[in-house]
N, CA, C and O atoms as a printed pandas DataFrame, in Angstrom:
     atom_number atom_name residue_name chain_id  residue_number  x_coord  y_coord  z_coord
0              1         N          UNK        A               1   54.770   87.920   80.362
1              2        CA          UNK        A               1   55.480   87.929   81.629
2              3         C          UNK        A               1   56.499   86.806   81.621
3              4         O          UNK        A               1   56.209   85.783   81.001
4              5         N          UNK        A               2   57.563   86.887   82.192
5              6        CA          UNK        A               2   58.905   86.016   82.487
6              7         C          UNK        A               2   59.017   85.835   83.328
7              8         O          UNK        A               2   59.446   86.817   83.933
8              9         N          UNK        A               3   58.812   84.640   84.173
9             10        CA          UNK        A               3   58.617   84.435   86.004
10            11         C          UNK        A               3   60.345   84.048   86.182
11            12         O          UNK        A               3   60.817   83.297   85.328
12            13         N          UNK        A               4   61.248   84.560   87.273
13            14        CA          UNK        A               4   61.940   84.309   87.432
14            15         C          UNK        A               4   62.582   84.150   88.609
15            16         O          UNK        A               4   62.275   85.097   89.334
16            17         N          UNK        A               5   63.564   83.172   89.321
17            18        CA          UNK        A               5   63.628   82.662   90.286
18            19         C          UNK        A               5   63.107   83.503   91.565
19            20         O          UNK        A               5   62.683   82.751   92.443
20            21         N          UNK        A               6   63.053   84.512   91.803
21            22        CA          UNK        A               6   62.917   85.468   92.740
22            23         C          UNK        A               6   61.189   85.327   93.109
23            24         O          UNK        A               6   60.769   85.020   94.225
24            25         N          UNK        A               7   60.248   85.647   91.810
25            26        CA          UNK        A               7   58.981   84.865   91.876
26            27         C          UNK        A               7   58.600   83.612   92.389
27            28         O          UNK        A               7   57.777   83.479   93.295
28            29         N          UNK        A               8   59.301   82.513   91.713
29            30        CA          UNK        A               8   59.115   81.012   92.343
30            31         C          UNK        A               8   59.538   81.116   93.946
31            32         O          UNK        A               8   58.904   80.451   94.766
32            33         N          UNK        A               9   60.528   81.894   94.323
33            34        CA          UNK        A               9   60.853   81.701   95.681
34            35         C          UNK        A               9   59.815   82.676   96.411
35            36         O          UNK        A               9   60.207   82.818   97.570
36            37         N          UNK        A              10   59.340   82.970   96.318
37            38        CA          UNK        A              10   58.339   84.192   97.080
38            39         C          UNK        A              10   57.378   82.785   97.609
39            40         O          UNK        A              10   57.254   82.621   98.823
40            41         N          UNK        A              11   56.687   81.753   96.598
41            42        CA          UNK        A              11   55.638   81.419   96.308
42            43         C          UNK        A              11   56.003   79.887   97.324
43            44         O          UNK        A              11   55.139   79.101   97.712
44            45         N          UNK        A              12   57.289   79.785   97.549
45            46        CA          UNK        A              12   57.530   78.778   98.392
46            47         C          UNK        A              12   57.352   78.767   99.902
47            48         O          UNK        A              12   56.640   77.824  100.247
48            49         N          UNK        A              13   57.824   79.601  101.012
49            50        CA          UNK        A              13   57.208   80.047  101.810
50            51         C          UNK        A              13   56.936   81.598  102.472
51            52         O          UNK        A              13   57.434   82.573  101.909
52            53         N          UNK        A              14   56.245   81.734  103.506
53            54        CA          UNK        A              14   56.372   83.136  103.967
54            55         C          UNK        A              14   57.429   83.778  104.314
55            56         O          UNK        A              14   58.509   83.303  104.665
56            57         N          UNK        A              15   57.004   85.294  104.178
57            58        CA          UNK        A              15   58.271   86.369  105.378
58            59         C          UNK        A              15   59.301   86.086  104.405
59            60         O          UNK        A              15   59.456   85.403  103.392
60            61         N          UNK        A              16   59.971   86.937  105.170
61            62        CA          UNK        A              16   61.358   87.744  104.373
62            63         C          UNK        A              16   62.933   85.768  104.679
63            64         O          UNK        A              16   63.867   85.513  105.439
64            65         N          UNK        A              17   62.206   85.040  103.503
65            66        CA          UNK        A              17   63.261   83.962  104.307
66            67         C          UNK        A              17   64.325   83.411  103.413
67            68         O          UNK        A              17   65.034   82.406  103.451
68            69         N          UNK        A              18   64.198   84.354  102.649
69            70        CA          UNK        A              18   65.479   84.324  101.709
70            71         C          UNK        A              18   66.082   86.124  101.421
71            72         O          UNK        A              18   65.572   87.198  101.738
72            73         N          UNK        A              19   67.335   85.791  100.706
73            74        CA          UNK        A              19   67.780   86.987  100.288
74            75         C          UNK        A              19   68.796   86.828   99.125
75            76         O          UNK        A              19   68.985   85.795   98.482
76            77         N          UNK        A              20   69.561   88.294   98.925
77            78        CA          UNK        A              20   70.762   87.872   97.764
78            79         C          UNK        A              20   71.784   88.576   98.170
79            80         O          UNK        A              20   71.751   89.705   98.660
80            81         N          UNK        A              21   73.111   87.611   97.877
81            82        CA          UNK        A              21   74.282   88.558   98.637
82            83         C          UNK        A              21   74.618   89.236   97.459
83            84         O          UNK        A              21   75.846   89.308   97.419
84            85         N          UNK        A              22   74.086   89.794   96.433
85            86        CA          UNK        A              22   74.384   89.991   95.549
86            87         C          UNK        A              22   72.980   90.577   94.807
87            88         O          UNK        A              22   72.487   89.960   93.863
88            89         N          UNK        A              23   72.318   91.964   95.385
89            90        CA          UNK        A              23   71.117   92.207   94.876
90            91         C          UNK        A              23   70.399   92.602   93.267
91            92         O          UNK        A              23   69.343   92.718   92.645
92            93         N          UNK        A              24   72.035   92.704   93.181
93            94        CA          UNK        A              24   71.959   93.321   91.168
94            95         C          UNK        A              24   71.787   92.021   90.312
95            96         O          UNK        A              24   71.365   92.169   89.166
96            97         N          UNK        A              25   72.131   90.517   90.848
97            98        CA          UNK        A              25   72.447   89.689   90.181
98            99         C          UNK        A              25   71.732   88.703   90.769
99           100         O          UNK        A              25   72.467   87.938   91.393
100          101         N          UNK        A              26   70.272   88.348   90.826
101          102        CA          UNK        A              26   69.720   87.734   91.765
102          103         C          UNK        A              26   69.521   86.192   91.235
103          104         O          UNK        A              26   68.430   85.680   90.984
104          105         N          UNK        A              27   70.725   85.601   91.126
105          106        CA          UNK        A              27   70.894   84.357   90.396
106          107         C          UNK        A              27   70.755   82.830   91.727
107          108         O          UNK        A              27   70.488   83.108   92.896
108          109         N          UNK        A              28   70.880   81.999   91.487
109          110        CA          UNK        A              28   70.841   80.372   92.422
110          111         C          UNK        A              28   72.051   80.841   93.424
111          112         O          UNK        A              28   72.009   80.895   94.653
112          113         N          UNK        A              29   73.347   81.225   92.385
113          114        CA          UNK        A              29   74.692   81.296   93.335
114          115         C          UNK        A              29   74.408   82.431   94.311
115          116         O          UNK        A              29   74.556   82.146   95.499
116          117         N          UNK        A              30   74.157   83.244   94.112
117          118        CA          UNK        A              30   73.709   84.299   94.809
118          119         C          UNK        A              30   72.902   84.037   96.078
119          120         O          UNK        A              30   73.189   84.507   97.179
120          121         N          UNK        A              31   71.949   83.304   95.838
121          122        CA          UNK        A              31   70.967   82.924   97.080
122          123         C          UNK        A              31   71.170   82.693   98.230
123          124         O          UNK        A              31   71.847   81.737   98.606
124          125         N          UNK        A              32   70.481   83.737   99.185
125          126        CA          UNK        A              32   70.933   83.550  100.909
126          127         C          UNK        A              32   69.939   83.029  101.238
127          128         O          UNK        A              32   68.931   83.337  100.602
128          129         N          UNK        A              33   69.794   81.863  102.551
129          130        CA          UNK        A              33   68.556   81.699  103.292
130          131         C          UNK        A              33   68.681   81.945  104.255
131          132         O          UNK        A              33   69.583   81.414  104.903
132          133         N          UNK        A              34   67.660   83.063  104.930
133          134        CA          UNK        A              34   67.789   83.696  106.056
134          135         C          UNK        A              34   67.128   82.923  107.242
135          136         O          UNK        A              34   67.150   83.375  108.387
136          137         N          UNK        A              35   66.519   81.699  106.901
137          138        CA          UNK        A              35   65.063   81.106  107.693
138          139         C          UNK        A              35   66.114   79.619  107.837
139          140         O          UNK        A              35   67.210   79.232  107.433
140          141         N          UNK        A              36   64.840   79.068  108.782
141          142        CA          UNK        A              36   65.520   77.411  109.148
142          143         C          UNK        A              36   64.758   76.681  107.819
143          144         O          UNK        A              36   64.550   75.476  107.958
144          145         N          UNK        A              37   64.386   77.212  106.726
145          146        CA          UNK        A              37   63.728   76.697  105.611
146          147         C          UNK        A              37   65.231   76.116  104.771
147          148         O          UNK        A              37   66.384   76.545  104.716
148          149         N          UNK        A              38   64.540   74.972  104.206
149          150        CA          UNK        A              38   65.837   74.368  103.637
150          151         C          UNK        A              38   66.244   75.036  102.340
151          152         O          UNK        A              38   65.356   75.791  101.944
152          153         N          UNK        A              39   67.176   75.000  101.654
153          154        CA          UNK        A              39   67.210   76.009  100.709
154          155         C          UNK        A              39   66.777   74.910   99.364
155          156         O          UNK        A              39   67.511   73.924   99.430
156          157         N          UNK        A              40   66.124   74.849   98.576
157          158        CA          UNK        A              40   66.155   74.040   97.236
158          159         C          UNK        A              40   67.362   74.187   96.238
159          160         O          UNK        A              40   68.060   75.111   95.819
160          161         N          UNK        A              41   67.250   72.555   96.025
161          162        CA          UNK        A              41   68.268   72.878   94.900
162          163         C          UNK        A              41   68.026   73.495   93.823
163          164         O          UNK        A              41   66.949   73.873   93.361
164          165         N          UNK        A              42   69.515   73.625   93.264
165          166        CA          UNK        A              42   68.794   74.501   91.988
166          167         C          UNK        A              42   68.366   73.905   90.657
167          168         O          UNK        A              42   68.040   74.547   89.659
168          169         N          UNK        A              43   68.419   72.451   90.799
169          170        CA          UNK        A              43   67.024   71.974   89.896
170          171         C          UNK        A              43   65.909   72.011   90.384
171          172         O          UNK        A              43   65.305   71.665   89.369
172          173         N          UNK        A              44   65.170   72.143   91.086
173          174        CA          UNK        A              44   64.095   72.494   91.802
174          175         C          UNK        A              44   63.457   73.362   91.557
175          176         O          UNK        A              44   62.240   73.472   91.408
176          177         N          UNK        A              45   64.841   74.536   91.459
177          178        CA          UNK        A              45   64.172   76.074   91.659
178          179         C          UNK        A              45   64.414   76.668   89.659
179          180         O          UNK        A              45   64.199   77.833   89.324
180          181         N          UNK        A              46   64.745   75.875   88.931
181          182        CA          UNK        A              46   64.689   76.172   87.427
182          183         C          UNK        A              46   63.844   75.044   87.466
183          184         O          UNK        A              46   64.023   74.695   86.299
184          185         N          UNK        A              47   62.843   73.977   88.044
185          186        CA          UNK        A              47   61.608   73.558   87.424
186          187         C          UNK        A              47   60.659   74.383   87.841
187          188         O          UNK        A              47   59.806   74.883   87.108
188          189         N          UNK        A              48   60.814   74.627   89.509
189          190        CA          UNK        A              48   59.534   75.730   89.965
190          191         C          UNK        A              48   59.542   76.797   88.714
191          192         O          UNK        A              48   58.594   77.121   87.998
192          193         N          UNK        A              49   60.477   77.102   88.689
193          194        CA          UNK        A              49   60.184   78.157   87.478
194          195         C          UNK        A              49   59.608   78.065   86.308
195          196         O          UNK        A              49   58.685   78.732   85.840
196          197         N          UNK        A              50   60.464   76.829   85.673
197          198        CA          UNK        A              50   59.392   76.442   84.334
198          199         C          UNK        A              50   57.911   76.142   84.737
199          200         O          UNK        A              50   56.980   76.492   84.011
200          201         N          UNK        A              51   57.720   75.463   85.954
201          202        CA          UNK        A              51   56.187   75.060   86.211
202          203         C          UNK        A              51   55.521   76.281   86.086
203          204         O          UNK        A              51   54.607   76.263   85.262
204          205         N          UNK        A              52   55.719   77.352   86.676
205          206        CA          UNK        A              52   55.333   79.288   86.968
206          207         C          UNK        A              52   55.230   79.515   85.369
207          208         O          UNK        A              52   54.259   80.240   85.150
208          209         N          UNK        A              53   55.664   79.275   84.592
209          210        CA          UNK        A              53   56.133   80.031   83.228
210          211         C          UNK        A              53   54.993   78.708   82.396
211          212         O          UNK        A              53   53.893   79.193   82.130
212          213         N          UNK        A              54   55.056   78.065   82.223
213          214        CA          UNK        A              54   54.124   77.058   81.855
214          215         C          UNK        A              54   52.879   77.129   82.453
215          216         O          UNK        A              54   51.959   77.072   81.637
216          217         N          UNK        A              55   52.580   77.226   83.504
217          218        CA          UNK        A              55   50.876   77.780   83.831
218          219         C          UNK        A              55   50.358   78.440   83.284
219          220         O          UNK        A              55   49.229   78.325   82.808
220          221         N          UNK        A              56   51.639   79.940   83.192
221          222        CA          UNK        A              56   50.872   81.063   83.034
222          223         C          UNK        A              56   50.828   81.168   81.146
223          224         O          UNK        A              56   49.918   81.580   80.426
224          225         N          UNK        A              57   51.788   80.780   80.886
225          226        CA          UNK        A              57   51.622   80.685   79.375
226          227         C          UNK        A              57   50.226   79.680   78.735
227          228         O          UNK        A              57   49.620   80.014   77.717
228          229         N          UNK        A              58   49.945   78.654   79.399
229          230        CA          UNK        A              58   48.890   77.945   79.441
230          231         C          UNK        A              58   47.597   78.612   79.490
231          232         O          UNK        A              58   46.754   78.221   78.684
232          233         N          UNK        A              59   47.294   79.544   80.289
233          234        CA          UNK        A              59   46.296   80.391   80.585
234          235         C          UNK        A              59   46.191   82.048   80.247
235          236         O          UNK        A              59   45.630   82.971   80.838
236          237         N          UNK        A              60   46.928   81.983   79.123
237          238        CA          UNK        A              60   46.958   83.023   78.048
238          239         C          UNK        A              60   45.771   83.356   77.839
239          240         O          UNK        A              60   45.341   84.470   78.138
240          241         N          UNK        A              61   44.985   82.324   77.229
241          242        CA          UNK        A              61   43.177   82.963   76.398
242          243         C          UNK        A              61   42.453   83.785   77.782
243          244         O          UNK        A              61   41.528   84.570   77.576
244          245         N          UNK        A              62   42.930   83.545   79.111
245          246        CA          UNK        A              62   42.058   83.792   80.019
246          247         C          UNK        A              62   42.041   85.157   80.115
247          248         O          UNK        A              62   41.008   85.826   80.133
248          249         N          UNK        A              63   43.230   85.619   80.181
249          250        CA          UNK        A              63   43.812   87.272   79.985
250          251         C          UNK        A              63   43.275   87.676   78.701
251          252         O          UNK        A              63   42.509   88.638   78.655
252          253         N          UNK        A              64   43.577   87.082   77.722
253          254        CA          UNK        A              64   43.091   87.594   76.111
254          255         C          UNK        A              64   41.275   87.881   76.304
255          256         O          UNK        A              64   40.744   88.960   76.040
256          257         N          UNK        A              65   40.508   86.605   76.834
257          258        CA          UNK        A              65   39.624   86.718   76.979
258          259         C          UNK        A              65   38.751   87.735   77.554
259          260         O          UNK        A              65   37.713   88.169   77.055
260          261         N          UNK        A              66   39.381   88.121   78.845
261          262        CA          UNK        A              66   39.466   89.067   79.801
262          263         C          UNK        A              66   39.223   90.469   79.650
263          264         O          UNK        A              66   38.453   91.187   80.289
264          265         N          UNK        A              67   40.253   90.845   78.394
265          266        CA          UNK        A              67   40.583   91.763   77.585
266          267         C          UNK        A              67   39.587   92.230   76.699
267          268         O          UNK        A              67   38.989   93.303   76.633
268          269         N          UNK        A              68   39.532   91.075   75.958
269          270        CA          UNK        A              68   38.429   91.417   74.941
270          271         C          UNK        A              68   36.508   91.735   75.423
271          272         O          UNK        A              68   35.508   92.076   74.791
272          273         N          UNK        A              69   36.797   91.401   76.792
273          274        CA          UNK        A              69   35.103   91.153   77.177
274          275         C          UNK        A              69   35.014   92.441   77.714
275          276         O          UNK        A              69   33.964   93.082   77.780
276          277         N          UNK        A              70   36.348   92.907   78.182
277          278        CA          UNK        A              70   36.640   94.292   78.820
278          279         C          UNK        A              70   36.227   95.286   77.930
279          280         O          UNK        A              70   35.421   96.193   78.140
280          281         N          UNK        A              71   36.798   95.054   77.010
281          282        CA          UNK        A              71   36.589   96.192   75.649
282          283         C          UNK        A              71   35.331   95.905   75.277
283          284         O          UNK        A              71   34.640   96.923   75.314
284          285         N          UNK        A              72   34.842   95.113   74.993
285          286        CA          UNK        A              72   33.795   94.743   73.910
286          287         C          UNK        A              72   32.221   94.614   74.834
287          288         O          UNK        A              72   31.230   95.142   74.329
288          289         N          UNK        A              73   32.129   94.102   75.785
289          290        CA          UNK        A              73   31.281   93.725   76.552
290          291         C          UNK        A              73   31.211   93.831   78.276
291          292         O          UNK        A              73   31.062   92.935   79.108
292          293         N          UNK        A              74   31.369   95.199   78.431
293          294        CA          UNK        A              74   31.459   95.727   79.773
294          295         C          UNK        A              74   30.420   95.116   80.831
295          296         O          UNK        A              74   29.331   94.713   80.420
296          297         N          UNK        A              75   30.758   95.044   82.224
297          298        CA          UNK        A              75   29.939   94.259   82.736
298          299         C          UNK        A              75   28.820   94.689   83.535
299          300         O          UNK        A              75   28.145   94.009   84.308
300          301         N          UNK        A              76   28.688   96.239   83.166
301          302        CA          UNK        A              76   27.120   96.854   83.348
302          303         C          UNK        A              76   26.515   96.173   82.589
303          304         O          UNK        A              76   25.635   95.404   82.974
304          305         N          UNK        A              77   26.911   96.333   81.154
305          306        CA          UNK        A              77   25.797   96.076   80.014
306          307         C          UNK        A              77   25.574   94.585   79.930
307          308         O          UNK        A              77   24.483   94.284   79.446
308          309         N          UNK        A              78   26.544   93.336   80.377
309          310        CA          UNK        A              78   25.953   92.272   80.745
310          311         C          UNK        A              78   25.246   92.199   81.748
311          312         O          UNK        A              78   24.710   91.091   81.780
312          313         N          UNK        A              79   24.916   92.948   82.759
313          314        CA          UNK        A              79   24.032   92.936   84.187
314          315         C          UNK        A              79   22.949   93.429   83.586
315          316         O          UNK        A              79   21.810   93.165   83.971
316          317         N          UNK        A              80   23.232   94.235   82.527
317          318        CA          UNK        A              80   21.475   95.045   82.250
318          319         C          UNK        A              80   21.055   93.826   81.513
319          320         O          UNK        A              80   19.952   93.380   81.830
320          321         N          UNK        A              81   21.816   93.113   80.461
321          322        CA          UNK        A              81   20.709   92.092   79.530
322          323         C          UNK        A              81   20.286   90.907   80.255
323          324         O          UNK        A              81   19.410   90.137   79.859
324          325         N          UNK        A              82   20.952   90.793   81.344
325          326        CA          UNK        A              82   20.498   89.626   82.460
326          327         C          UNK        A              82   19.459   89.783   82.799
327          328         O          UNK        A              82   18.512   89.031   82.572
328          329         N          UNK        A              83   19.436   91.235   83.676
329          330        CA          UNK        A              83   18.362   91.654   84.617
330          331         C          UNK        A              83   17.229   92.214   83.375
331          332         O          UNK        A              83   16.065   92.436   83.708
332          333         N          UNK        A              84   17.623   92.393   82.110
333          334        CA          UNK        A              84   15.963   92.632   81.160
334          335         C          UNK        A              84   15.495   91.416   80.939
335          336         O          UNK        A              84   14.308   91.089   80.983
336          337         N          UNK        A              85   16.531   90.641   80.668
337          338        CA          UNK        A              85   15.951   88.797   80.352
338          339         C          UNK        A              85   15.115   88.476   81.050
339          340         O          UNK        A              85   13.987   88.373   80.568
340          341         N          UNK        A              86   15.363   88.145   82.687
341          342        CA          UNK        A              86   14.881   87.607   83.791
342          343         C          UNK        A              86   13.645   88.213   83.988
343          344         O          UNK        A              86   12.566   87.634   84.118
344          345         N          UNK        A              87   13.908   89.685   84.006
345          346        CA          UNK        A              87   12.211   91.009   83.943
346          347         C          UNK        A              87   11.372   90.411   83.106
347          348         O          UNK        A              87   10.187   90.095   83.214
348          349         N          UNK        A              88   12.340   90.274   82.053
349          350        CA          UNK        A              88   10.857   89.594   81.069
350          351         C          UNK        A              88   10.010   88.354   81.027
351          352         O          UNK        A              88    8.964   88.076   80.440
352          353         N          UNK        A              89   11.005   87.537   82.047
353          354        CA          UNK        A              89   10.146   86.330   82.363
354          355         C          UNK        A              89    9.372   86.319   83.054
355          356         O          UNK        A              89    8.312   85.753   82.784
356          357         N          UNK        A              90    9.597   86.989   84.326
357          358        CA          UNK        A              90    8.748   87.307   85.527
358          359         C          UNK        A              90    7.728   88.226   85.053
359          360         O          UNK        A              90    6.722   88.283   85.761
360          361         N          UNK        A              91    7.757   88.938   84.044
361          362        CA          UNK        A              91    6.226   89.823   83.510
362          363         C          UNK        A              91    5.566   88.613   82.878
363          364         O          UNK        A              91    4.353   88.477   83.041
364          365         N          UNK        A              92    6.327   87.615   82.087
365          366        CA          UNK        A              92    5.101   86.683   81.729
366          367         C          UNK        A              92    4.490   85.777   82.408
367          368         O          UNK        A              92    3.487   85.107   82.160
368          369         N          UNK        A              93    5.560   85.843   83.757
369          370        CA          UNK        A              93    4.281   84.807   84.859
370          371         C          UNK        A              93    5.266   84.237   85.246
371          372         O          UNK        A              93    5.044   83.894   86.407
372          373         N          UNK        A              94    6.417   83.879   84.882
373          374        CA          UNK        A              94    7.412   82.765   85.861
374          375         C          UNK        A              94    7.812   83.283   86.736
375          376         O          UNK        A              94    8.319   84.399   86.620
376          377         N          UNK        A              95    7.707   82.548   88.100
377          378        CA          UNK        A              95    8.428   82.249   89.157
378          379         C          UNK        A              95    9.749   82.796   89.133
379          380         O          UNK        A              95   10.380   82.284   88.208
380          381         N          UNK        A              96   10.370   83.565   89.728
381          382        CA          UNK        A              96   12.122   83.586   89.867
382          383         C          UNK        A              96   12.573   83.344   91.401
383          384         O          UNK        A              96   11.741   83.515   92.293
384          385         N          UNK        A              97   13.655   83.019   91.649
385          386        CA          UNK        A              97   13.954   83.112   92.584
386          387         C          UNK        A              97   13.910   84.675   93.936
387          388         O          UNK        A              97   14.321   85.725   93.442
388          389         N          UNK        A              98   13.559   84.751   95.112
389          390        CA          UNK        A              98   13.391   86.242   96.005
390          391         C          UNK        A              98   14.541   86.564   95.900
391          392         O          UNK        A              98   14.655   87.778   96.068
392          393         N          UNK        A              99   15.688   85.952   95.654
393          394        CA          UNK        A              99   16.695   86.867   95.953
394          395         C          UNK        A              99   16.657   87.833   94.675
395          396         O          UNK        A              99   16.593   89.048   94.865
396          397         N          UNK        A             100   16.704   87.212   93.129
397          398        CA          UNK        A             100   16.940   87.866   92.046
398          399         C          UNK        A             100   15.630   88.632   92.076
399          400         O          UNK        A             100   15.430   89.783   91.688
400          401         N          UNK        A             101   14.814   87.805   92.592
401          402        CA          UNK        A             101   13.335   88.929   92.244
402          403         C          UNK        A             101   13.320   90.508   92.875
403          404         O          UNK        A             101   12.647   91.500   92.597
404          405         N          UNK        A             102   14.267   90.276   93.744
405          406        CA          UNK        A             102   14.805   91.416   94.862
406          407         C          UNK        A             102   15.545   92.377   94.399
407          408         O          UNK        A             102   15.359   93.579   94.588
408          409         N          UNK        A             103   16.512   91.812   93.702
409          410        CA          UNK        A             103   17.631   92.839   92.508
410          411         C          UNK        A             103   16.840   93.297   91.380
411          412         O          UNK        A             103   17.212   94.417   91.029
412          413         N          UNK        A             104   15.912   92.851   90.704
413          414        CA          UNK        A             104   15.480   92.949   89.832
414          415         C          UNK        A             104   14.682   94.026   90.349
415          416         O          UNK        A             104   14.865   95.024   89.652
416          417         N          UNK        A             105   13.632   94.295   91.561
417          418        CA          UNK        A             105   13.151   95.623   92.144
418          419         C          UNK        A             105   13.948   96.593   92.298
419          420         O          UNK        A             105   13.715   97.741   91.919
420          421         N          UNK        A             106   15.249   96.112   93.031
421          422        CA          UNK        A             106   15.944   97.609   92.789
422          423         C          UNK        A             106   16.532   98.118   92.061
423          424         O          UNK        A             106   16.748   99.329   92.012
424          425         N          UNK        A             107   17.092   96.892   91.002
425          426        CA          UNK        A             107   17.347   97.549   89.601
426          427         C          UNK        A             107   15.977   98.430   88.683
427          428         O          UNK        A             107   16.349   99.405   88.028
428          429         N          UNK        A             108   15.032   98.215   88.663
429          430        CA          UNK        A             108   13.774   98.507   88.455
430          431         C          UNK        A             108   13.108   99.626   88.886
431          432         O          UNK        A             108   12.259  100.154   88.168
432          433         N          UNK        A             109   13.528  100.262   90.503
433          434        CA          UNK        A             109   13.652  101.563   91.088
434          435         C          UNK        A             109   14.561  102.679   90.940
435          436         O          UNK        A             109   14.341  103.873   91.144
436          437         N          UNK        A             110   16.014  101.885   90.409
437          438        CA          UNK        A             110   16.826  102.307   89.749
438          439         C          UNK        A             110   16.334  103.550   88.299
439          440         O          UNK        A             110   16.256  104.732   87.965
440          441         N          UNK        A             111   16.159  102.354   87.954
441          442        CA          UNK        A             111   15.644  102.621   86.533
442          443         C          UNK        A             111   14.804  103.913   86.249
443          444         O          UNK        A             111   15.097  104.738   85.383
444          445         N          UNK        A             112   13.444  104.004   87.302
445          446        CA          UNK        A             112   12.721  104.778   87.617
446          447         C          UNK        A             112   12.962  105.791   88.256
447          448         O          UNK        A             112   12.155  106.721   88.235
448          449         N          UNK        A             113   13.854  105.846   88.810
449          450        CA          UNK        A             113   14.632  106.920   89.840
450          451         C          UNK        A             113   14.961  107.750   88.778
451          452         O          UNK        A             113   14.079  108.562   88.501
452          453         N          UNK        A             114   16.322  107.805   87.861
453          454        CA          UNK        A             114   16.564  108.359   86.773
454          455         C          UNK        A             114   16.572  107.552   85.405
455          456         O          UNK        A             114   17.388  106.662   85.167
456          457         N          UNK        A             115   15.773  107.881   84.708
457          458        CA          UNK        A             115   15.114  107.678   83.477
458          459         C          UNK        A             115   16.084  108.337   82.503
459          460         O          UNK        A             115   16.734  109.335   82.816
460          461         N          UNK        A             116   16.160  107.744   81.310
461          462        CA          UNK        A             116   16.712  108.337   80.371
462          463         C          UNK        A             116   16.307  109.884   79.339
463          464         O          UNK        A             116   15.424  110.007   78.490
464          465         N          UNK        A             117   17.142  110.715   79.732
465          466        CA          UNK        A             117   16.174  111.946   78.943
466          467         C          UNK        A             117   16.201  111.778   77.531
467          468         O          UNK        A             117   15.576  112.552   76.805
């Protein structure tokens, strides 16, 4: 993604408080302010931008990560190895917390409800 001035200005304040007299070319010169909001200069508004573009490039693995857990490790099948883990503690005698002990019944009625043929 390429964040560009139009993004950074969204993120500054509410409502419709800017515009472009010039909608094909939505550049600094271009920029209308429709609001009693002050308008930023346009070093301001090419750092807001680099700051936008530098976050998000920063937090790349999170998306990659995201991705890959998506594909690889769906988050039924992490809820089922949770909720067999925890089952299995509580069959050997530990204590769990009522709330999980609670999910763990209706995951458990679940289960029993429809069974695998």
């Amino acid at each position: 993604m390429q964040y560009t001035l139009e993004d950074f200005l969204v993120k500054l304040h509410m409502g419709q408080w800017f515009g472009w007299s010039d909608s094909k070319n939505k550049t600094y010169a271009n920029l209308v302010i429709h609001s009693d909001d002050t308008k930023p200069t346009e070093q301001e508004c090419i750092d807001g931008v680099a700051a936008l573009q530098a976050e998000y490039d920063a937090t790349q693995y999170q998306r990659d990560r995201q991705a890959r857990y998506n594909a690889e490790l769906p988050m039924g099948d992490q809820f089922d190895a949770l909720l067999k883990g925890f089952n299995s503690l509580r069959l050997s005698g530990q204590d769990l917390p009522a709330d999980l002990d609670g999910v763990i019944g209706i995951w458990l009625g679940i289960k029993s409800a429809i069974p695998k043929e």
